[in-house]
C-alpha positions in Angstrom: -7.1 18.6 0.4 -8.6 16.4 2.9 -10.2 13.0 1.2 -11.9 10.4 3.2 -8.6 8.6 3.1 -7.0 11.3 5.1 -10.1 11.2 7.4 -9.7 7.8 8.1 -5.6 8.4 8.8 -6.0 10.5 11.0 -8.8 8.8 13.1 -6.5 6.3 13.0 -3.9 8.4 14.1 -5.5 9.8 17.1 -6.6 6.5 18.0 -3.3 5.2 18.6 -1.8 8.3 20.1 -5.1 8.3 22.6 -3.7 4.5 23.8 -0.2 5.2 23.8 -0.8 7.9 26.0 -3.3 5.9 28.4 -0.6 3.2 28.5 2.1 5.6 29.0 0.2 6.4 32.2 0.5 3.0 33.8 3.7 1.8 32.5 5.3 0.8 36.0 9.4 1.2 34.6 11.7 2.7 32.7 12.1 -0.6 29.8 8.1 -0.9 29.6 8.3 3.3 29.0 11.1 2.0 25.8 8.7 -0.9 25.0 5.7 1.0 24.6 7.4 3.7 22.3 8.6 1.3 20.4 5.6 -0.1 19.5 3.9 3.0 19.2 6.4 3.6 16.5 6.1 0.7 14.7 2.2 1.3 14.5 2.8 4.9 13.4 5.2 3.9 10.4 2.3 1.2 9.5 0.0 3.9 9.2 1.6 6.0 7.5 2.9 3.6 5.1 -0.5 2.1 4.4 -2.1 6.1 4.2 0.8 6.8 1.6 0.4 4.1 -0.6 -3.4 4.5 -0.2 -2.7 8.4 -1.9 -0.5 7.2 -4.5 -3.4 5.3 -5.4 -5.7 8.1 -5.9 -2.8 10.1 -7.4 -2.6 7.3 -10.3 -6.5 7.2 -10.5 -6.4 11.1 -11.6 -3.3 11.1 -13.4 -4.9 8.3 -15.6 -8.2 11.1 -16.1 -5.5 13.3 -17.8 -4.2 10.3 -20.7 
């Protein structure tokens, strides 16, 4: 099922894959290549911590319809 909260994962999603790729394209050596990933990465694991704790949320807000 895709919720607004998705939606708004994976614009964010594509968002930062759109500048890692742009940045990929002018990264002049081999260490800013490393750099870059590693920040991409970072980023990514934000997201997707913040987009799973944001559907636990609404997982507790329907388990709570069912008490």
């Amino acid at each position: 099922m895709v919720t607004p909260n998705s939606k708004a994962y994976f614009r964010e999603v594509d968002k930062s894959h759109r500048n890692y790729t742009a940045a990929l394209k002018r990264a002049r050596s081999r260490q800013s290549v490393m750099n870059l990933y590693w920040k991409h990465k970072r980023q990514h694991e934000a997201l997707l911590r913040k987009h799973l704790k944001d559907e636990m949320a609404e997982v507790i807000q329907v388990k709570k319809k069912f008490k």
